[in-house]
Steps between C-alpha positions, in 0.01 A plus 500: 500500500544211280855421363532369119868329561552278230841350352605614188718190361680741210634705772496299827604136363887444395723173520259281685433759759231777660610869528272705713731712731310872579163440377318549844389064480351464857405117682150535244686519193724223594216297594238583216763510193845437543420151658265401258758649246791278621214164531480586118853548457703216635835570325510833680780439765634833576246810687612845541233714723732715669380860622135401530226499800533069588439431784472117699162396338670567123851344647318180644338481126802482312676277713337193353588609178743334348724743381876488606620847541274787650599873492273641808637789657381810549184359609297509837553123586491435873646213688175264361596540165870408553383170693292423245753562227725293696314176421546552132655161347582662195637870551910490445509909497328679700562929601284623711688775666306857647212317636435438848526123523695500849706299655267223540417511095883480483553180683230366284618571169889436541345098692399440106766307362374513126593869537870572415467904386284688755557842557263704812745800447656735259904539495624750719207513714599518929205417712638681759536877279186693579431583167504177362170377687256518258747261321592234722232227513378569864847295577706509801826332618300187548395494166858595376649250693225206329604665178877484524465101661713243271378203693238323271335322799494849675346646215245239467392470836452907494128367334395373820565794674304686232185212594554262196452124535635357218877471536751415204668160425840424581529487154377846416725645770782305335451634194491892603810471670611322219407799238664769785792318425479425129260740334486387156363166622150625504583428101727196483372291798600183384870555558455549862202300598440113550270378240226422775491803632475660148200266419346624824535856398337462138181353681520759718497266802814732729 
């Protein structure tokens, strides 16, 4: 059976950003209108498609977007997705807790250094209770343990583990452990950065 998804801007489009949590979108929707949608739509920055049926193909999709802060949970994104997601140059937010990412999709997404708010799981949630399972990413204590790492080279070397090539500039690294530190400098970089580096950064070259 054919679905007629379509986005309806006077209910689904507020403050520069996409609200489609609970409408059932699966990886076709994403691919045949939301993309398309968002190629149209440049200024969108923030997506909200929480609670639907996304899997990897849809995930892969929207990680060349470039939006900066993706609301995905809920979803059935496997550890494909989350790799993919991880190579994202532009995503700053990203939740995509109560899918079944792993602990390999894990190590993937906390090696991106671009990404300083990701959440895989909701507060209060213990992977070891029994009935919070369906809730827990497919993580274990290896996947805890990535998750809970401080070390920005540990955290960026987790992307080899998780098969990725490219590996981040001493630079980049720099500069997440320099916004761990010093949150509001993902706003006011110029009082903590050397002018070269900053350069760098606006052409996107770290």
């Amino acid at each position: 059976m054919q679905r007629n998804f379509t986005i309806k801007e006077e209910n689904d489009l507020s403050e520069c950003g996409l609200y489609l949590q609970m409408r059932g979108i699966t990886d076709q929707d994403v691919i045949e209108v939301i993309i398309p949608y968002l190629i149209e739509h440049p200024k969108i920055f923030i997506v909200n498609l929480s609670s639907n049926n996304i899997g990897d193909i849809g995930a892969a999709a929207l990680a060349k977007m470039n939006i900066s802060k993706l609301l995905i949970g809920g979803n059935k994104i496997g550890t494909q997705g989350a790799i993919a997601l991880s190579q994202s140059t532009t995503l700053r937010t990203l939740w995509i807790m109560e899918n079944n990412i792993g602990d390999l999709g894990i190590k993937a997404l906390i090696s991106n250094t671009t990404i300083n708010n990701l959440c895989v799981l909701n507060h209060g949630i213990d992977i070891h209770h029994p009935f919070h399972k369906a809730y827990i990413n497919d993580m274990t204590d290896e996947g805890m343990t990535a998750l809970n790492e401080t070390d920005p080279l540990k955290r960026a070397n987790y992307g080899r583990e998780a098969g990725l090539n490219t590996f981040p500039s001493l630079e980049r690294i720099c500069l997440f452990a320099l916004k761990q530190k010093h949150p509001q400098a993902d706003q006011d970089l110029d009082q903590y950065l050397p002018e070269d580096l900053l350069e760098k950064l606006k052409q996107k070259k770290v």
